[in-house]
Each structure stands twice: as structure tokens, then as C-alpha cells.
N, CA and C of each residue as an Amber inpcrd file, in Angstrom:
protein
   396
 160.8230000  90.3630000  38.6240000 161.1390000  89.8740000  39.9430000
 160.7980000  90.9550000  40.9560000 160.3770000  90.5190000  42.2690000
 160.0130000  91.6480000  43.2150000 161.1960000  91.8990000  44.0010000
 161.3480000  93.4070000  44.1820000 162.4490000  93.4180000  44.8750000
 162.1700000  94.3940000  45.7430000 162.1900000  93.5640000  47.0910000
 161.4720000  94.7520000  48.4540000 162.4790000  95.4460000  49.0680000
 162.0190000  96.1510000  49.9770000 162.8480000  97.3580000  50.6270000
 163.4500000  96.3790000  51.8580000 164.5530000  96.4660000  51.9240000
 165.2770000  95.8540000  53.3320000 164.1570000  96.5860000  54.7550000
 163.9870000  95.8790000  55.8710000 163.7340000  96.4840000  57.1970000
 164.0680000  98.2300000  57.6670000 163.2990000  98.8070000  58.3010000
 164.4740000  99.7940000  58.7840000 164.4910000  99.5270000  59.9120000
 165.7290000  99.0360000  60.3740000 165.8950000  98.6400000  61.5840000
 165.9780000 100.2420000  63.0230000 165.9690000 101.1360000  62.1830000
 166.8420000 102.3050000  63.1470000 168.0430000 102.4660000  63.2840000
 169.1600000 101.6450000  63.1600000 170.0090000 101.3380000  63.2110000
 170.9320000 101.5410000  61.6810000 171.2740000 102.1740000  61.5000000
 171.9650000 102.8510000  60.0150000 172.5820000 102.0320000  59.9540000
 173.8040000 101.4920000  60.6850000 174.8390000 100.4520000  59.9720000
 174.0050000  99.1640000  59.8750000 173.3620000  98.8250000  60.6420000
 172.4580000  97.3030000  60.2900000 171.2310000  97.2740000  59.1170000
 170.7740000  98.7480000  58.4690000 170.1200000  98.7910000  57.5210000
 170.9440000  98.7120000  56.3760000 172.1510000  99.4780000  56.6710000
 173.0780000  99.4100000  54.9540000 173.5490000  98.3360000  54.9450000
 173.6490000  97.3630000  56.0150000 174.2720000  95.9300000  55.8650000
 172.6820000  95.0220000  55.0510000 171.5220000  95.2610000  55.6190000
 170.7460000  94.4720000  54.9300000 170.4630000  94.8550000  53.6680000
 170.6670000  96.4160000  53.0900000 170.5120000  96.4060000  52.1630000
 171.8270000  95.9860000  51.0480000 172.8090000  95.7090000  51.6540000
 173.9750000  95.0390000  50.7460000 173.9810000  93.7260000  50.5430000
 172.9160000  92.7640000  51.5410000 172.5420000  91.5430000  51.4710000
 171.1660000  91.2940000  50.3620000 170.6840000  92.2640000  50.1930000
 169.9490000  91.8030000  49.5300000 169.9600000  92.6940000  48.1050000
 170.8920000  93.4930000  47.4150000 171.5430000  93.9420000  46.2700000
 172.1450000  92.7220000  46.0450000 173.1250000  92.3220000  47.2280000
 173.9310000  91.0670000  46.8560000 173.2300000  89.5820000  45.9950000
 172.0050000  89.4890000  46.8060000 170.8040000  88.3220000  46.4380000
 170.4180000  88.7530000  44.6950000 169.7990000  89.9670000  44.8810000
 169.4360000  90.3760000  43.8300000 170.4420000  90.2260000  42.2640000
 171.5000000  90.4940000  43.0130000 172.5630000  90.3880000  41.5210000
 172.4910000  88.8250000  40.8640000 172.8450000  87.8120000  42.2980000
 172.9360000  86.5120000  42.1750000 172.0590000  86.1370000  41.4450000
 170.6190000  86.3280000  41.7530000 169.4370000  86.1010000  41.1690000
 169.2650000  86.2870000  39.8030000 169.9800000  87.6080000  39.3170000
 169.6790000  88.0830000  37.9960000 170.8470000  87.2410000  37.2060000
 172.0840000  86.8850000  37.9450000 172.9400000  86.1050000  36.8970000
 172.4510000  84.5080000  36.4430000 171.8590000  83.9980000  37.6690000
 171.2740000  82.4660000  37.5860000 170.1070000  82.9090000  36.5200000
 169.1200000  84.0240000  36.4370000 168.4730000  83.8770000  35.6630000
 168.9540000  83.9030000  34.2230000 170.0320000  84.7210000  33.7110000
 170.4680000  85.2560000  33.0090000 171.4700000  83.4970000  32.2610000
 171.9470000  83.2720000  32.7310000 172.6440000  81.4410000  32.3870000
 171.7260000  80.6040000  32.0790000 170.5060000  80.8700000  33.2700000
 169.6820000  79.4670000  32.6110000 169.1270000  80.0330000  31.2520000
 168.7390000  80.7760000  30.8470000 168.3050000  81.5380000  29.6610000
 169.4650000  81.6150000  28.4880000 170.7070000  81.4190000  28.9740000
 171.1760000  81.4180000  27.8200000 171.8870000  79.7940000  27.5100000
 171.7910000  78.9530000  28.2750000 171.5750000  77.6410000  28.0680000
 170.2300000  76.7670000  27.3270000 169.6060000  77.6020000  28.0050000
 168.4260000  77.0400000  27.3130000 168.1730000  77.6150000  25.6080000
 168.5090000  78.7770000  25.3820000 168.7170000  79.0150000  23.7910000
 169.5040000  78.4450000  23.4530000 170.8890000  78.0760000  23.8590000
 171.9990000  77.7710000  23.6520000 171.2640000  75.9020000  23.0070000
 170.4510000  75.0610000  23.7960000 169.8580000  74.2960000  23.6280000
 169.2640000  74.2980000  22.3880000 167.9070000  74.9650000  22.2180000
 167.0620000  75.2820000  21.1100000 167.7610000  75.7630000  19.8690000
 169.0800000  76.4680000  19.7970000 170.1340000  76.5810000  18.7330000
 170.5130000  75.2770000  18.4820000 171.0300000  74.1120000  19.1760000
 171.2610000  73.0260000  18.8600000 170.3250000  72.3410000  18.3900000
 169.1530000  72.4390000  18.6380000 167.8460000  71.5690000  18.3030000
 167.7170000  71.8610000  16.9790000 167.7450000  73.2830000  16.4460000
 167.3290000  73.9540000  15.3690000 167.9390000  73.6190000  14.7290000
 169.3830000  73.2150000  15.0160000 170.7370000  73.0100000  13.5760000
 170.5000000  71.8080000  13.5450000 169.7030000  70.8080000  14.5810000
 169.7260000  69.5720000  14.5660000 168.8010000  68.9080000  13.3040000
 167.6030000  69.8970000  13.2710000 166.3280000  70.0540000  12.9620000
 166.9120000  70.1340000  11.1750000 167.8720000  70.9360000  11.2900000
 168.0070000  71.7160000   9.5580000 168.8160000  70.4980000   8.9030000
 169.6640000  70.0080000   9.9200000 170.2700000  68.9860000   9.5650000
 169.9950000  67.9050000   8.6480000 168.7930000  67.5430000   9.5720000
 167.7710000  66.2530000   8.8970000 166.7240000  66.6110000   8.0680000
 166.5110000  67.5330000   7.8120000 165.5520000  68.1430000   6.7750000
 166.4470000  68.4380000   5.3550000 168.1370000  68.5450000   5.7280000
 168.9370000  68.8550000   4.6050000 168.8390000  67.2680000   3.7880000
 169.5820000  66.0560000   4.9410000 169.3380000  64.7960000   4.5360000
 168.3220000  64.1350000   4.3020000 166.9380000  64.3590000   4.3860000
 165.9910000  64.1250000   4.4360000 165.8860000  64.4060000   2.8670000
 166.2470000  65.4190000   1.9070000 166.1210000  65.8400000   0.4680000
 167.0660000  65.2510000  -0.3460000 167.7980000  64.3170000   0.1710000
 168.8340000  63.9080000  -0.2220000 167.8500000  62.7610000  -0.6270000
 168.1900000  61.9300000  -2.0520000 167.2900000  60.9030000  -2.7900000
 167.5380000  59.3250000  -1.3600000 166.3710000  58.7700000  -1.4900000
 166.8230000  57.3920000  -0.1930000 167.2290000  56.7400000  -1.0630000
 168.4910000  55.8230000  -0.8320000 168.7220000  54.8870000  -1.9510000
 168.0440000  53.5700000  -1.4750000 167.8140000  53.1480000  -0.1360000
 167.4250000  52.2500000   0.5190000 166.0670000  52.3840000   0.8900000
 165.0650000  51.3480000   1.2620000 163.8010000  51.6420000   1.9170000
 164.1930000  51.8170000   3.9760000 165.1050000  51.2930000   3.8560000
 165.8470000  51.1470000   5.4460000 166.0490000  52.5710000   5.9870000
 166.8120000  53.1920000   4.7140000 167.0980000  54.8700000   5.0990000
 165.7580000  55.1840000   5.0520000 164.3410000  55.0750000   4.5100000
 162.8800000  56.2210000   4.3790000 162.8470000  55.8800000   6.1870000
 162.7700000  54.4800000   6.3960000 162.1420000  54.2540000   7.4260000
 162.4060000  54.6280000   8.5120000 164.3610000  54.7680000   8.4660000
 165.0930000  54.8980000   9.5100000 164.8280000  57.1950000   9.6920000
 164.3800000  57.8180000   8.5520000 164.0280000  58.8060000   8.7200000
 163.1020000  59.4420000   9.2100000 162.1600000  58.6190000   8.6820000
 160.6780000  58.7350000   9.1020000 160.4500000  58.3340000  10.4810000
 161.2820000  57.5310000  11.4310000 161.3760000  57.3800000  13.0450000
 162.0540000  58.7970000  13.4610000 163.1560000  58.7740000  13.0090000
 163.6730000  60.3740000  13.4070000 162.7660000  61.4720000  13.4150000
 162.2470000  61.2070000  12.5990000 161.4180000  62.7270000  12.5040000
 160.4060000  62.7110000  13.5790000 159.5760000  61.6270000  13.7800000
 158.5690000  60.8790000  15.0380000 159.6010000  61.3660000  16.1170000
 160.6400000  60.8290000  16.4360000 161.4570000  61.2810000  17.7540000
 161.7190000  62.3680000  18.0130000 161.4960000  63.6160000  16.5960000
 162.2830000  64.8480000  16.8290000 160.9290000  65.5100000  17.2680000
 159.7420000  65.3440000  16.4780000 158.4280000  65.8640000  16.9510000
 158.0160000  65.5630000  18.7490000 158.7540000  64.5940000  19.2300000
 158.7110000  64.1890000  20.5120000 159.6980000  65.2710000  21.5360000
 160.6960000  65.4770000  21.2870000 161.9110000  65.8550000  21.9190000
 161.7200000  67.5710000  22.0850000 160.9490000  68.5050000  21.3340000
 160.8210000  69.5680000  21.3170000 159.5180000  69.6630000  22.0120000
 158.7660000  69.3970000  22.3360000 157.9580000  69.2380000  23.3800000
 158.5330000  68.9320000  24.9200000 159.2850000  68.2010000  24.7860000
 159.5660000  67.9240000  25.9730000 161.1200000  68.4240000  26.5140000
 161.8880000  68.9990000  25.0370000 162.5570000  70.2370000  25.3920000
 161.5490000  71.3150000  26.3980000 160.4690000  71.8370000  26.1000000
 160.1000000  72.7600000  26.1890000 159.5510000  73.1210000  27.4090000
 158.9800000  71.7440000  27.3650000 158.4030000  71.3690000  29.2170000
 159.8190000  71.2580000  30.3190000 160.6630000  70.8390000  29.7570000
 161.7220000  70.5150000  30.7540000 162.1410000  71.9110000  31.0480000
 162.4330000  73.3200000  30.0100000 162.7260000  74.2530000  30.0650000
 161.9120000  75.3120000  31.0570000 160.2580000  74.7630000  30.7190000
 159.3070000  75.4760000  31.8860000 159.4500000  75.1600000  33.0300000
 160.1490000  73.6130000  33.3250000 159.9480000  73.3310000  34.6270000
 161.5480000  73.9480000  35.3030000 162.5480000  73.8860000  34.2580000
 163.6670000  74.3380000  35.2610000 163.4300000  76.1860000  35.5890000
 162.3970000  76.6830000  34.8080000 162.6810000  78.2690000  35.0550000
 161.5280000  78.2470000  36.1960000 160.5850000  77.2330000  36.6560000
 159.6490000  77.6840000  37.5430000 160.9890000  77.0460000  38.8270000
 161.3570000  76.1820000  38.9010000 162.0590000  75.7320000  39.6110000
 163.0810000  76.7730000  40.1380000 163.6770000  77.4680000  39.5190000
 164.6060000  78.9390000  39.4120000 163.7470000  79.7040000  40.6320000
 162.5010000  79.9870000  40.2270000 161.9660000  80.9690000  40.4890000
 161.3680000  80.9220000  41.9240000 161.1220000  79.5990000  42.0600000
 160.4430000  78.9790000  43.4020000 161.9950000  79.1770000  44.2330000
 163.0160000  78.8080000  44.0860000 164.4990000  79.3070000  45.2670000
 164.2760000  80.2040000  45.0150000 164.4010000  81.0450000  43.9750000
 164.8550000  83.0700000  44.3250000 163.6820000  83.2800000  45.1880000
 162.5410000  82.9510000  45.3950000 161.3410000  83.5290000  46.0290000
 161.4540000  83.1770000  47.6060000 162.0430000  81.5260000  47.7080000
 162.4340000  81.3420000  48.8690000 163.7010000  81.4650000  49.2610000
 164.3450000  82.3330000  48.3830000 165.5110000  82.9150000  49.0400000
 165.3450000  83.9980000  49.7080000 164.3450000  84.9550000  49.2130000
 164.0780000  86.0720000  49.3560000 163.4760000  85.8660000  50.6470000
 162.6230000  85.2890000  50.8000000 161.5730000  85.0200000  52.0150000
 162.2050000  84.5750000  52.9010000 163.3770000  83.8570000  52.4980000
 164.4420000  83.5970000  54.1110000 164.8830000  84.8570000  54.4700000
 165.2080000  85.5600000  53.6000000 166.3610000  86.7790000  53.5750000
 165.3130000  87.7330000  54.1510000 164.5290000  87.7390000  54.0640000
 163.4060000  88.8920000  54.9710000 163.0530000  88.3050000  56.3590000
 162.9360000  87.3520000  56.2900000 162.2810000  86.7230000  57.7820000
 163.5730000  86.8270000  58.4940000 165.1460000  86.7840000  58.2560000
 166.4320000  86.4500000  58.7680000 166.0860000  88.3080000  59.5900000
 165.7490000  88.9820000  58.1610000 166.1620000  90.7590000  58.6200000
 164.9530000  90.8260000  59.5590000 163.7860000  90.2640000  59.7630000
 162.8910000  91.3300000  60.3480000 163.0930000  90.5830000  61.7540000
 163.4500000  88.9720000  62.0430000 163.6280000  88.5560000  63.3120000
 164.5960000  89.6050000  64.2190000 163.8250000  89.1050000  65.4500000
 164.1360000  90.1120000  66.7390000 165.6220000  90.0130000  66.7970000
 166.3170000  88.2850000  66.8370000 167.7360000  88.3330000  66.8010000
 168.4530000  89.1320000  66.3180000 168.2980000  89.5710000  65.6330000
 168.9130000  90.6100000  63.9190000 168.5200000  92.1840000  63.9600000
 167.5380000  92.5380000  64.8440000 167.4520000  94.1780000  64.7610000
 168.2680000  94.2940000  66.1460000 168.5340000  95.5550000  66.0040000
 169.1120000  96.2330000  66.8240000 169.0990000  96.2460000  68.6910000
 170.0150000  95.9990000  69.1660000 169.1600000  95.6600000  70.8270000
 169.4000000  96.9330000  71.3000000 168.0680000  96.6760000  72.0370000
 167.7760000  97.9090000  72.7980000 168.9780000  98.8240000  73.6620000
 168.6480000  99.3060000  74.5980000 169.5010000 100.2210000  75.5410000
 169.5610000  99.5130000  76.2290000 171.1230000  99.5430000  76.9880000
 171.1450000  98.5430000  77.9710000 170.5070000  99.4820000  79.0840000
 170.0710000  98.7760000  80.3540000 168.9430000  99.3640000  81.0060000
 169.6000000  98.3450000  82.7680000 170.8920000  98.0560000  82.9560000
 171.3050000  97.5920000  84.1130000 171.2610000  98.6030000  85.1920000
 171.1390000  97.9530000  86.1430000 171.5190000  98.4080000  87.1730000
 172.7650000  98.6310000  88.1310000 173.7020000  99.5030000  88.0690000
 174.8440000  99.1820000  89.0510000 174.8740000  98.3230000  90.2100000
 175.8800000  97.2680000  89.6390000 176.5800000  96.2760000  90.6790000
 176.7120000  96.9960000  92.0290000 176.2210000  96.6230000  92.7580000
 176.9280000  96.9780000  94.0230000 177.8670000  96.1370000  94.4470000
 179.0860000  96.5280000  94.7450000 180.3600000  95.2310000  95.2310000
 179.5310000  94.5540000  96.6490000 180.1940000  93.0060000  96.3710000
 179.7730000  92.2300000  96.9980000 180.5610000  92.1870000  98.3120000
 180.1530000  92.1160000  99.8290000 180.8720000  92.1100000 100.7040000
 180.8420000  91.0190000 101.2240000 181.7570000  89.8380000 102.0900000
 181.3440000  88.9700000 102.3680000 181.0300000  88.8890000 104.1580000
């Protein structure tokens, strides 16, 4: 993941504030990555025991032609489902990755806008009291 340098605004307290906003991002980022990754094994562990499962019953003698047939679809469905485990898994981590990137890209455009750096010197002129 890229992780850029906050603005320097000039302004010391408004730089250590952006850089606590975006440590802050950064952590967030690394825990969402860190869950979807362990859901998604957490997944593929289930698939796998699912997998051993029917390969255990699968050695088991068919007493029926109903059970070959009703196995032999399973296995067609399971060859289906890990594929599209896999795709679903690519698409939620690009999906991940596309917010952290446009999180980031808000979170920089928020720091470098004019609203957000530091305002200048005030530069007034003394009021002169008003007489009527």
C-alpha cells in the first residue's frame, strides 16, 4: 500500500494533526485488509473440509445408482463453486483496494485544499471609530 507524506502546511500543529489523520487511515486500512483476508481463508478452510468431506463419502461403497448420480452432480457443483469462490474473493480485495485508494485521495485533496492550510497573517487595517 502507498503511504504518502501528509502536506507541510508550515503550520506544526496542523501538520501533526494531518499526520494523525492519516496514521489513523492507515491503521484502518491495514485492519479491513487484515479481516477480509482472514475471512476469506476462513472461507477456503470451509471449502477444503467441505471438499475432504465428499471425497471421504465419495469412498464409501454406493449402495444405490441415485447416490453415484447424486455424487457425481456434487462434485460438477463443487468444481463450479471454487472458481467462483475465487473470483468473488478477487473482486472483493480489488473492491477493498479501490476505497483505501479513494480514501486516501480524499484525505490528500481535504489536506492540500486552501480551506485546510493555514491562513495567512491577518493584514487589517485599523478601524477608525465612526463619527456620526
Amino acid at each position: 500500500m502507498e503511504r504518502s507524506e501528509p502536506p507541510n502546511t508550515g503550520n506544526a500543529k496542523t501538520d501533526e494533526k494531518y499526520q494523525k489523520q492519516q496514521a489513523k487511515l492507515y491503521e484502518k486500512q491495514n485492519q479491513d485488509r487484515q479481516k477480509l483476508q482472514q475471512r476469506q481463508e476462513q472461507e477456503h478452510a470451509k471449502y477444503e473440509k467441505q471438499q475432504a468431506a465428499q471425497a471421504k463419502q465419495q469412498q464409501q461403497p454406493a449402495r444405490q445408482e441415485q447416490q453415484a448420480a447424486q455424487k457425481e452432480q456434487q462434485q460438477r457443483m463443487n468444481e463450479q463453486r471454487q472458481p467462483q469462490m475465487e473470483q468473488r474473493h478477487q473482486q472483493q480485495t480489488q473492491q477493498m483496494e479501490q476505497k483505501h485508494t479513494q480514501q486516501r485521495q480524499q484525505m490528500q485533496q481535504r489536506q492540500t485544499s486552501p480551506s485546510h492550510a493555514s491562513p495567512p497573517p491577518a493584514q487589517g487595517h485599523p478601524q477608525e471609530p465612526h463619527h456620526p
